[in-house]
Structure formats: C-alpha cells, structure tokens
C-alpha positions in Angstrom: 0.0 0.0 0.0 1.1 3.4 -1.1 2.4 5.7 1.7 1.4 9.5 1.0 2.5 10.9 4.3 5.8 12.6 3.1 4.3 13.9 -0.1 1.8 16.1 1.5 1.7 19.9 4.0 0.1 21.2 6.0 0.3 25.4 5.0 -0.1 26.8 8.8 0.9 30.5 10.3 4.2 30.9 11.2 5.5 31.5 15.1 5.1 35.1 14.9 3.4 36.9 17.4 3.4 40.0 15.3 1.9 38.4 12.6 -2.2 39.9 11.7 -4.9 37.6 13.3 -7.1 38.2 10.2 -11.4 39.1 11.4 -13.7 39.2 8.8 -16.0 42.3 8.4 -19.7 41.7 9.2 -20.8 41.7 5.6 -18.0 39.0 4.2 -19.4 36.8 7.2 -22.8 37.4 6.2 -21.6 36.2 2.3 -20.7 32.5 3.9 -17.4 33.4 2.3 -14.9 30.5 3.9 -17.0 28.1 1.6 -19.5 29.5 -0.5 -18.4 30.7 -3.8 -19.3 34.2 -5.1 -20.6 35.5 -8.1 -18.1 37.0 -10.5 -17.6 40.9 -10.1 -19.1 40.5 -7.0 -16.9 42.8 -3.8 -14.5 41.6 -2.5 -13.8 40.4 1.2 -12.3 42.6 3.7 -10.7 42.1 6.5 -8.6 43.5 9.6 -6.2 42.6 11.8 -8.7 41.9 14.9 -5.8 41.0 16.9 -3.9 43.7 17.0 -5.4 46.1 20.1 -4.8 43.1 22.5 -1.3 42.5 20.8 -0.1 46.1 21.6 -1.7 45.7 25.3 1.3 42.7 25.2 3.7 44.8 23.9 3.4 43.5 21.1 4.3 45.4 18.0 2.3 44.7 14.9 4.5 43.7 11.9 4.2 46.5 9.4 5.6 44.6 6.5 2.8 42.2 5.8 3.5 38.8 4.6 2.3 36.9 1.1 0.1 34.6 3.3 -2.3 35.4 5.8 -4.5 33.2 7.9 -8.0 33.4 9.0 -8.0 30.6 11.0 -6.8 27.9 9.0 -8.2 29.5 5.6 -5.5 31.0 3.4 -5.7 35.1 2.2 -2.7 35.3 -0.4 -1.2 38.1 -2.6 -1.8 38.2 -6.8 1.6 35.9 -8.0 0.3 33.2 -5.4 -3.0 33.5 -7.1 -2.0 33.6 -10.1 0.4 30.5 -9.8 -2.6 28.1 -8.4 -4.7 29.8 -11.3 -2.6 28.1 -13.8 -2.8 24.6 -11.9 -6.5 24.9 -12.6 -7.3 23.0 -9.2 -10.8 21.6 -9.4 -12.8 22.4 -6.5 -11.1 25.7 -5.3 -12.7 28.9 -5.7 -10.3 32.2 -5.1 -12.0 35.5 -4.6 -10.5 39.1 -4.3 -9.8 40.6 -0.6 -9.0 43.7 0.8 -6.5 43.7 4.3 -7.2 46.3 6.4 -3.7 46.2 8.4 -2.9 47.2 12.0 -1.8 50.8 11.2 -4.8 51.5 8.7 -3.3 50.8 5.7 -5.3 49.0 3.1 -4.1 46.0 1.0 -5.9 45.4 -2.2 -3.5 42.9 -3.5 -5.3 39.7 -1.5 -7.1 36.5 -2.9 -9.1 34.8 -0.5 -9.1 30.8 -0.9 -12.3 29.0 -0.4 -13.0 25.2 -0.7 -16.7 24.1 -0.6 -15.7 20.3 -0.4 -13.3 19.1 2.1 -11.4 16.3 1.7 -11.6 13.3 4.7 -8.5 11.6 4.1 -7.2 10.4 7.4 -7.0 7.1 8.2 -9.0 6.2 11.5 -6.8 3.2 11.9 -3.7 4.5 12.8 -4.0 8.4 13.4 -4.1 9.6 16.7 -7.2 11.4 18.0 -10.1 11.9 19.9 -13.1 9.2 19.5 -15.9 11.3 20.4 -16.2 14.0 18.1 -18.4 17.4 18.0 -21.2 17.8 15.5 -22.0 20.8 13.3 -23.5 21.1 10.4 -24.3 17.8 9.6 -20.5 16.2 10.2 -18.3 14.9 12.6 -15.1 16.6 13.5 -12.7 15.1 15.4 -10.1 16.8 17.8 -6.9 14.9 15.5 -3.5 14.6 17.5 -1.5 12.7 14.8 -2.4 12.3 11.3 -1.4 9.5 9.0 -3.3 9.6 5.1 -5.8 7.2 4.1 -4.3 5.0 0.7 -7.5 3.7 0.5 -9.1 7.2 -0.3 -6.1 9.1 -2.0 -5.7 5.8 -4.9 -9.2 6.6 -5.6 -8.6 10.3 -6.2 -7.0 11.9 -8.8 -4.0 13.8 -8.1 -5.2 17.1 -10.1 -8.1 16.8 -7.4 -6.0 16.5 -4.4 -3.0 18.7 -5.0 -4.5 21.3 -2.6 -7.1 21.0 -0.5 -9.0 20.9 3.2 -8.9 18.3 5.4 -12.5 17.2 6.4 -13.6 15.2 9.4 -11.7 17.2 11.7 -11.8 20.5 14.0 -8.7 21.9 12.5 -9.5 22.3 9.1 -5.9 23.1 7.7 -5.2 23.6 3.9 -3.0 20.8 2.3 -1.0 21.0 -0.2 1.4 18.4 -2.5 5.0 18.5 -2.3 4.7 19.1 -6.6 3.3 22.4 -5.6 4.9 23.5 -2.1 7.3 26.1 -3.7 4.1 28.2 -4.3 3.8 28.7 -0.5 7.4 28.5 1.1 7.9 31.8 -1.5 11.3 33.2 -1.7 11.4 34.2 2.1 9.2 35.0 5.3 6.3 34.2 3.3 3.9 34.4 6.4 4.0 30.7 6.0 5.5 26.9 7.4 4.9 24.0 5.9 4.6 20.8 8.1 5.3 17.8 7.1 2.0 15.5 7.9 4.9 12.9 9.9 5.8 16.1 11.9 2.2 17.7 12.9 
C-alpha cells in the first residue's frame, strides 16, 4: 500500500506573534465566504487585523511589513503571483476570490485572494492516526479533535492527483489547507512568506 504521508503539508501560520490575526467584516461573514463561492464581479472580502489592540496591550508590536500569506483561522488570504500560480494549476474544487486587508496601522491592502474550498477532503486514516473518539457535531458532520495524522491510501488511490494537489482536510476540527510536495514552492515563497509547511509525519 502506497504511503502518501511525506508527499503532502500542511500550509499553517508561522510562530510570529506579530503576525495579523485576520477578522472578517460583518458583511464577508454574512456572504458564507470560507466556503461558499461568489458571483463574478461581486466585492470583495475585507478584513482586519482583529488582533492587533490586545497584541499592543502585550507589547506587542504589529508587523508592518505584511507577509504573502495570511491566515483566517486555517483559511488562506494570499497576494496576486500566489494566485496567479494556483490559477494556472486549474485546481478543481477551489474557488479564489478578491480581498482587501485592512492592516494594524490602517493601511489598506488590495493585493489579496481569498481561498475557499466548498468540499473538504476526509482523508485520514482512523486506523492509525491519533485522536479523539468522540467527536463534535455541526452542520451535519463529525469533527474530530486529531493529534497525529497519518493519510488514508485507501481514499487518496481513488482520487486523482489534479483533485488532491490542494485541499481541506474534512472530518476534523482543525481544518488546515494541504497542499502536494509538486506544488509547495508556491507557498514556502522566496522568504518569510507568512508561511511553514509541516510535514504530515511532523504535525
């Protein structure tokens, strides 16, 4: 059986304190926007960094030079040549919508692509990852609290590669975007991209 475990990432935040914690306005989280997809020319999402009062109460001064990769949670924001590179892929199932950042000192970045994925993908194996058995309910699924992840063959032989090169883990509370190691250039960027990528042996 076919182990995937070192060919996928996870794309998380970097260990940055200074680094935006990305809020969502009130009318991007009236749109549904982390999965729904938008109409074409519709406005874009905005958001600010809603972390950034209680960071300065820390001492905490808020980067001013703002990263290719910002995270709402576990959702990916990401500036035009990211974009434009998973544009060319022509990834089924990901939809990528225009975003304004509103940054710490008021400056507005109009430069963003927010990346949404209706479907996630449950590809863990529930064999030999590590997790919690009882798991919370919402919306219709079950999410589990997952320690240790090791990939499901069984799911990821069935699915084409073009359809898993990037995508969201389902089945679990910590949605985090995946990505293949054919296409993990596109996120480590040629420096502090705002980025890590963790190897799914190393999570």
């Amino acid at each position: 059986m076919h182990n995937y475990d070192h060919e996928y990432f996870f794309v998380q935040k970097m260990d940055d304190d200074r680094l935006p914690s990305l809020t969502p306005d009130k009318n991007t989280v009236a749109r549904h926007y982390s999965f729904e997809p938008q109409p074409n020319g519709s406005a874009p999402f905005v958001f600010f960094d809603g972390g950034s009062d209680y960071a300065r109460k820390l001492g905490i001064v808020p980067r001013k030079d703002i990263p290719d990769i910002l995270f709402d949670g576990a959702d990916l924001v990401v500036r035009n040549h990211i974009r434009d590179a998973l544009v060319a892929l022509n990834l089924p199932g990901l939809h990528i919508h225009p975003a304004v950042f509103i940054d710490a000192y008021k400056n507005w970045h109009e430069d963003y692509w927010f990346l949404a994925f209706p479907e996630c993908l449950d590809c863990w194996d529930r064999e030999l990852s590590y997790f919690e058995q009882e798991p919370i309910r919402l919306g219709g699924f079950a999410l589990h609290s997952v320690y240790t992840y090791v990939l499901d063959a069984n799911v990821l032989d069935k699915t084409p590669l073009s359809q898993r090169m990037l995508f969201k883990m389902g089945g679990t509370q910590d949605p985090y975007i995946v990505c293949h190691e054919k296409i993990a250039a596109i996120f480590r960027g040629n420096g502090p991209s705002g980025a890590k990528l963790v190897n799914i042996p190393d999570h």
